[in-house]
VOPAGU-2260 file (C-alpha; in pm, 1 decimal, decimal comma):
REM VOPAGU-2260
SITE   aa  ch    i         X         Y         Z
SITE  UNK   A    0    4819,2   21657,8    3605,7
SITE  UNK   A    1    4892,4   21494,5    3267,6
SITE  UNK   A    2    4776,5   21171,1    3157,4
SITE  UNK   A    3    5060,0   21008,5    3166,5
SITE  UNK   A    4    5168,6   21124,1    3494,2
SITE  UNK   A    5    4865,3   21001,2    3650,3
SITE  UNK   A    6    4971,0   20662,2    3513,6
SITE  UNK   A    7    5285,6   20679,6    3630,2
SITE  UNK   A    8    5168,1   20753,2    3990,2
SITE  UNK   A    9    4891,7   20436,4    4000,0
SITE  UNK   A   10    5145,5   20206,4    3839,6
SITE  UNK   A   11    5394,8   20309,2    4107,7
SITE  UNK   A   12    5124,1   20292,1    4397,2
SITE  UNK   A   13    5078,1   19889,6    4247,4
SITE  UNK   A   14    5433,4   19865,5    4268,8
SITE  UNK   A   15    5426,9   19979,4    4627,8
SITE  UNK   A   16    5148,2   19777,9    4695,4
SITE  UNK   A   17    5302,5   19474,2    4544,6
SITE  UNK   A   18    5617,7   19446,5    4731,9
SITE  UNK   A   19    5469,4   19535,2    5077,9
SITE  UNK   A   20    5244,0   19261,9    4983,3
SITE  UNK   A   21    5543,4   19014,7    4915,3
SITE  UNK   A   22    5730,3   19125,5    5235,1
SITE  UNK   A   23    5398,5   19046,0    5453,5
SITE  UNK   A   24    5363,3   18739,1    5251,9
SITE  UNK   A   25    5773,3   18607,7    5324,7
SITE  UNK   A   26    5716,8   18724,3    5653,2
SITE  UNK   A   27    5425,7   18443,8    5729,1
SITE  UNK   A   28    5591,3   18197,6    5527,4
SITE  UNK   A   29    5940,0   18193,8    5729,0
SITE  UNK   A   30    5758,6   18233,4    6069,7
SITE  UNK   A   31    5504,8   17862,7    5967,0
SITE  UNK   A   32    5200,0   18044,3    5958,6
SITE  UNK   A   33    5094,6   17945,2    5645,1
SITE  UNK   A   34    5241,8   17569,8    5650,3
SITE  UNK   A   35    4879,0   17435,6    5742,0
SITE  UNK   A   36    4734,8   17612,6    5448,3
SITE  UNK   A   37    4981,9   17481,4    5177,6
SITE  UNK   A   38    4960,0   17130,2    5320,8
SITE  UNK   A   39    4592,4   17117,6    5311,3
SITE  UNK   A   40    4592,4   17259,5    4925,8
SITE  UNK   A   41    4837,2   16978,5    4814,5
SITE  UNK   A   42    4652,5   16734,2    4981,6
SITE  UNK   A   43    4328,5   16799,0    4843,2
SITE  UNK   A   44    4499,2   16775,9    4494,3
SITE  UNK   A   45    4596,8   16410,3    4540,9
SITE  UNK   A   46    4412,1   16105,8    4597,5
SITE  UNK   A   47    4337,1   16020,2    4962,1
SITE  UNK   A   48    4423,6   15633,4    4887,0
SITE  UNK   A   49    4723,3   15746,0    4699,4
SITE  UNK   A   50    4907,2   16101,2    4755,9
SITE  UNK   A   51    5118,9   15962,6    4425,2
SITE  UNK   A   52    4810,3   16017,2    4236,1
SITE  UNK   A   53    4668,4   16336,7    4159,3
SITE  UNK   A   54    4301,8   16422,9    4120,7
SITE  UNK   A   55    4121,7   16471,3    3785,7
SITE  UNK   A   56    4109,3   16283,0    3460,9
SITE  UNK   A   57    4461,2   16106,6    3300,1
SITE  UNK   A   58    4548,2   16356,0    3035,7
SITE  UNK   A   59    4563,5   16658,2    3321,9
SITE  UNK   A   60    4914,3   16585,2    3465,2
SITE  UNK   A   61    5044,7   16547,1    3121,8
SITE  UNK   A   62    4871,9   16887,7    3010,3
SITE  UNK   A   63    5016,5   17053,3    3349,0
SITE  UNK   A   64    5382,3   16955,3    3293,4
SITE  UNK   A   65    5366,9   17152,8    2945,1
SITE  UNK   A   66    5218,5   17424,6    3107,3
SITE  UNK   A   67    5458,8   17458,5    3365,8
SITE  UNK   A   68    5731,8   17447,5    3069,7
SITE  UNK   A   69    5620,0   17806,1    3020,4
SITE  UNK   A   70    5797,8   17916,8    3252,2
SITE  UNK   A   71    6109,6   17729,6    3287,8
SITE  UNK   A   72    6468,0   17888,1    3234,6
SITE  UNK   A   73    6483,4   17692,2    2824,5
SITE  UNK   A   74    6138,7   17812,1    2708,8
SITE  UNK   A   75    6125,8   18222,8    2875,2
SITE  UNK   A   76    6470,7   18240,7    2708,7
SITE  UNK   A   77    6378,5   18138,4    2392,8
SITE  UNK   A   78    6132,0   18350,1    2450,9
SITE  UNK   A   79    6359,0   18656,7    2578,1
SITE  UNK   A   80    6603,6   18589,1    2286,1
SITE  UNK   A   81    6322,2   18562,8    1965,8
SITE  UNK   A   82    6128,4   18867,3    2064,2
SITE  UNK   A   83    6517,9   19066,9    2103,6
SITE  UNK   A   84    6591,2   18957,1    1798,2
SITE  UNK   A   85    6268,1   19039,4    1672,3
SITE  UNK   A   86    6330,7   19397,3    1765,6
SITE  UNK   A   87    6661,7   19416,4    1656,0
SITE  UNK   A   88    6595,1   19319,4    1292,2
SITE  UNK   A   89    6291,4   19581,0    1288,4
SITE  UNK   A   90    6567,5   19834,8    1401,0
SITE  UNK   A   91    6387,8   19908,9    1752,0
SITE  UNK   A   92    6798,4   19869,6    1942,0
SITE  UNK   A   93    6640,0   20034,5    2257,2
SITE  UNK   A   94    6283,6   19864,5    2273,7
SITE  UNK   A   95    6527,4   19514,8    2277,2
SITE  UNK   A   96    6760,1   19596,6    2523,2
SITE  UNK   A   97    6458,7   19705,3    2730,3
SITE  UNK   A   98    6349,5   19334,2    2731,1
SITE  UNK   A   99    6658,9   19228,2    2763,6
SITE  UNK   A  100    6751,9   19386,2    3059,3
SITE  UNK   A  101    6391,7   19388,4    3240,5
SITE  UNK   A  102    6413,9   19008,6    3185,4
SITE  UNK   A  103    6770,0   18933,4    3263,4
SITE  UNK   A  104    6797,0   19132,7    3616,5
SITE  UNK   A  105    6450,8   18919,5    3636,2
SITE  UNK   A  106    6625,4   18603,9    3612,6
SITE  UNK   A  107    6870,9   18682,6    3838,1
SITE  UNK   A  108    6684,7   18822,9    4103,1
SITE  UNK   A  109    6481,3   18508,9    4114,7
SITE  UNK   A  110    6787,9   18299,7    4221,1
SITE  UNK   A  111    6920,9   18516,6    4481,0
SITE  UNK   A  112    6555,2   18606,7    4616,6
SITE  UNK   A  113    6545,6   18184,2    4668,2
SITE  UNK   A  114    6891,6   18177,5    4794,8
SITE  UNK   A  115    6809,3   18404,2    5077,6
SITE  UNK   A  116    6507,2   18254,8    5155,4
SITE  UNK   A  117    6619,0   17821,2    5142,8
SITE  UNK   A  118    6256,7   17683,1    5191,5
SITE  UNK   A  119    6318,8   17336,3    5154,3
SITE  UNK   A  120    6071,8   17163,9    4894,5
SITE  UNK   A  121    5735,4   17012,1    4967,5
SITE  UNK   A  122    5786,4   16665,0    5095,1
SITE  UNK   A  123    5363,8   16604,0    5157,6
SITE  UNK   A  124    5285,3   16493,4    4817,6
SITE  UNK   A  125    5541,1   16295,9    4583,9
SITE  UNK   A  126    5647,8   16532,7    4355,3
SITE  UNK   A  127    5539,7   16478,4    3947,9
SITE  UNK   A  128    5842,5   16664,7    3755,2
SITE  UNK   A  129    6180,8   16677,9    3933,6
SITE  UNK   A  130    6279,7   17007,4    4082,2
SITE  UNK   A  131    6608,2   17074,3    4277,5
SITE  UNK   A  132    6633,6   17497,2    4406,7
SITE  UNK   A  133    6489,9   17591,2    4644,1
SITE  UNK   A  134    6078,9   17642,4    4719,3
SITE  UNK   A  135    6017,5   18012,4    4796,0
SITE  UNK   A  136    5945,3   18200,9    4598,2
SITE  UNK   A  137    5878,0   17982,6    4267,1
SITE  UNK   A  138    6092,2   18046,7    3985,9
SITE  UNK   A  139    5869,2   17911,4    3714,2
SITE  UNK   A  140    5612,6   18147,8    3882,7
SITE  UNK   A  141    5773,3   18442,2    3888,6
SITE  UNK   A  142    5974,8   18490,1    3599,7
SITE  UNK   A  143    5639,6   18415,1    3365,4
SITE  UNK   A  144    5521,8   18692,7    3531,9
SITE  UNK   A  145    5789,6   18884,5    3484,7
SITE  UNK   A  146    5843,0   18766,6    3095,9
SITE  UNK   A  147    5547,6   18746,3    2939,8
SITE  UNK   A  148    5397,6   19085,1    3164,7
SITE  UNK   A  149    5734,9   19258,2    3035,6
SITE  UNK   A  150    5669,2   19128,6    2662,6
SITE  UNK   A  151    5325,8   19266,3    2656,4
SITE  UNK   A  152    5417,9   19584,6    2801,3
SITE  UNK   A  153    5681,7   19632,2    2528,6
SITE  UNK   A  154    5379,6   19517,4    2256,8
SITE  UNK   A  155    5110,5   19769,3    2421,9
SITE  UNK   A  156    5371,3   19996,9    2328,3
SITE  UNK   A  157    5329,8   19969,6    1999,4
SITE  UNK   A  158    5009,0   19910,4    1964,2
SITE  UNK   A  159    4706,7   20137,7    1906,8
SITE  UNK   A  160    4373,5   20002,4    1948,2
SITE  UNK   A  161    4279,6   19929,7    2342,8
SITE  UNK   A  162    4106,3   19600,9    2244,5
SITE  UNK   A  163    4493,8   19485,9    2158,8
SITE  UNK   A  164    4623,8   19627,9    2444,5
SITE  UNK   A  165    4385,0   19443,5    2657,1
SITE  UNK   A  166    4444,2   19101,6    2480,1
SITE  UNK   A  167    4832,7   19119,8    2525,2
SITE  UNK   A  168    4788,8   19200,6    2867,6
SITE  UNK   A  169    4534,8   18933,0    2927,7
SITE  UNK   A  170    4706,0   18677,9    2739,2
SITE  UNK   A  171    5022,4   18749,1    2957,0
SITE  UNK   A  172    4857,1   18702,5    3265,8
SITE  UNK   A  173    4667,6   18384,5    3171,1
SITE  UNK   A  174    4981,7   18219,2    3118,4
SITE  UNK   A  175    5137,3   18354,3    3417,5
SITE  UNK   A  176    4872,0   18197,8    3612,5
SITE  UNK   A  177    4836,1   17889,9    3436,1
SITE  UNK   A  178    5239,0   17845,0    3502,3
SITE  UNK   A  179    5192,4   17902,4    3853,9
SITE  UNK   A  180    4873,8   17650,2    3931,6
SITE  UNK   A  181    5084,3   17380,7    3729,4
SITE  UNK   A  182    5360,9   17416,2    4017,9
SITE  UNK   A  183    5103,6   17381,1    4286,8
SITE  UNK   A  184    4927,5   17089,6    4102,5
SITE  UNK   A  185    5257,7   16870,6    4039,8
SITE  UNK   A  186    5351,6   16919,7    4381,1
SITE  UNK   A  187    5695,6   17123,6    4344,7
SITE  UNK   A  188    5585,4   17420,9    4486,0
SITE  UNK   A  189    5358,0   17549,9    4812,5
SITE  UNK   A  190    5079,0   17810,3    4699,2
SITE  UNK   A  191    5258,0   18050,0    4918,1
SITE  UNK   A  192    5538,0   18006,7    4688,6
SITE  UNK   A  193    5383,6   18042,6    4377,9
SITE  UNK   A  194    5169,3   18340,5    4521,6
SITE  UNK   A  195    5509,2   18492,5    4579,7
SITE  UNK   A  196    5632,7   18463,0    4240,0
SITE  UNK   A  197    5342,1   18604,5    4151,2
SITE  UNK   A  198    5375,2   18889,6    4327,6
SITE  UNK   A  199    5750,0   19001,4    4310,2
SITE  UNK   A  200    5752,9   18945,0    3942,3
SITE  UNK   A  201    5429,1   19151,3    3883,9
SITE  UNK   A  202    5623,9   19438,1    4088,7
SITE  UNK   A  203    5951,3   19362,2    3931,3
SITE  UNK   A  204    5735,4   19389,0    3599,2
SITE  UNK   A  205    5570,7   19678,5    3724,4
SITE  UNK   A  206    5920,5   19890,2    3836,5
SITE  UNK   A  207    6057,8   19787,3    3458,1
SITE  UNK   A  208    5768,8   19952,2    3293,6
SITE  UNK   A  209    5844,2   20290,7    3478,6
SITE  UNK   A  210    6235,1   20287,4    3422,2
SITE  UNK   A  211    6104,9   20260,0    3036,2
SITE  UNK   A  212    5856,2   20516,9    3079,6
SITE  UNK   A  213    6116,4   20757,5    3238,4
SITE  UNK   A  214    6363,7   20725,2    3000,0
SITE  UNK   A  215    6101,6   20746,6    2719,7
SITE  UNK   A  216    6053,8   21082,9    2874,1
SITE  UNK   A  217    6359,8   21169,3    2966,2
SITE  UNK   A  218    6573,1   21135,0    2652,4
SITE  UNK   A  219    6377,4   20909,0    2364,3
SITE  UNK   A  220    6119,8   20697,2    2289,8
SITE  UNK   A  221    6191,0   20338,6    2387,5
SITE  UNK   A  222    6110,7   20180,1    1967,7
């Protein structure tokens, strides 16, 4: 087998492994097995004389609430738009609508993926930045993941040297997680749901890259 077909298979067997992974996971978040879990992480990240008060120095919740920014609908589609425009200027039509697209069916999977599943928002801790959809999976969660994991796919691209590769990739899924543990810490968001978004928009991230790398081998380079 060729290189690149080898690649294609373990990125696909990720893919596989990702969703089955989110299905098990949805599975024991619907049926309450994991509601003693979350409860016991949000607890532990709030005072016990005060659940309105979180744990750690003053400056924290301030830095958390622009982390979790990151991945809110204004920022990732200022993000979305830059980088499309980006490509558009340097003439790369096909490596933009990539991003484009990969992102946009993103964001809309993420609200109808909530809508079927209606978990209600934690209630255990007072929350510290308002939030009004629905809890599982988290929104701010998943589409970082599926973003900034989509952006740096379209920049390994394009780039030569591993050492870059491995810093856009890494970079990506720093702030993916740092998104994610802001949710849990200002008390919108279970860890279940943010391990969800995790999940689905690694796989949804994942299934992107091989549409690209089909069509880059089907009919023309995706630049």
């Amino acid at each position: 087998m060729e290189r690149h077909e080898i690649t294609w298979l373990l990125v696909g067997l990720v893919a596989c492994v990702l969703l089955l992974l989110f299905l098990l996971l949805a599975g024991e978040v619907m049926a309450g097995h994991t509601q003693a879990m979350d409860t016991r992480i949000l607890r532990a990240l709030r005072s016990p004389d005060d659940p309105a008060r979180p744990i750690g120095p003053m400056w924290l919740p301030g830095m958390l609430e622009d982390l979790t920014a990151l991945g809110g609908p204004t920022v990732t589609w200022l993000v979305i738009l830059g980088v499309t425009g980006y490509l558009l200027f340097e003439r790369r039509a096909r490596a933009a609508m990539f991003v484009l697209v990969a992102c946009g069916s993103g964001d809309l999977l993420t609200r109808i993926i909530k809508g079927v599943f209606s978990r209600p928002r934690p209630t255990i801790v007072p929350h510290l930045r308002d939030a009004f959809s629905t809890s599982f999976p988290s929104g701010h969660s998943m589409e970082s993941a599926i973003v900034y994991v989509t952006l740096a796919a379209a920049l390994i691209r394009v780039v030569r040297r591993p050492a870059t590769r491995a810093y856009c990739l890494g970079l990506a899924i720093l702030i993916t997680g740092l998104v994610g543990v802001s949710r849990v810490f200002l008390g919108v968001h279970y860890p279940t749901d943010v391990a969800g978004g995790w999940i689905f928009g690694l796989f949804w991230a994942s299934l992107c890259w091989l549409a690209a790398e089909w069509y880059d081998r089907r009919r023309a380079p995706i630049a």
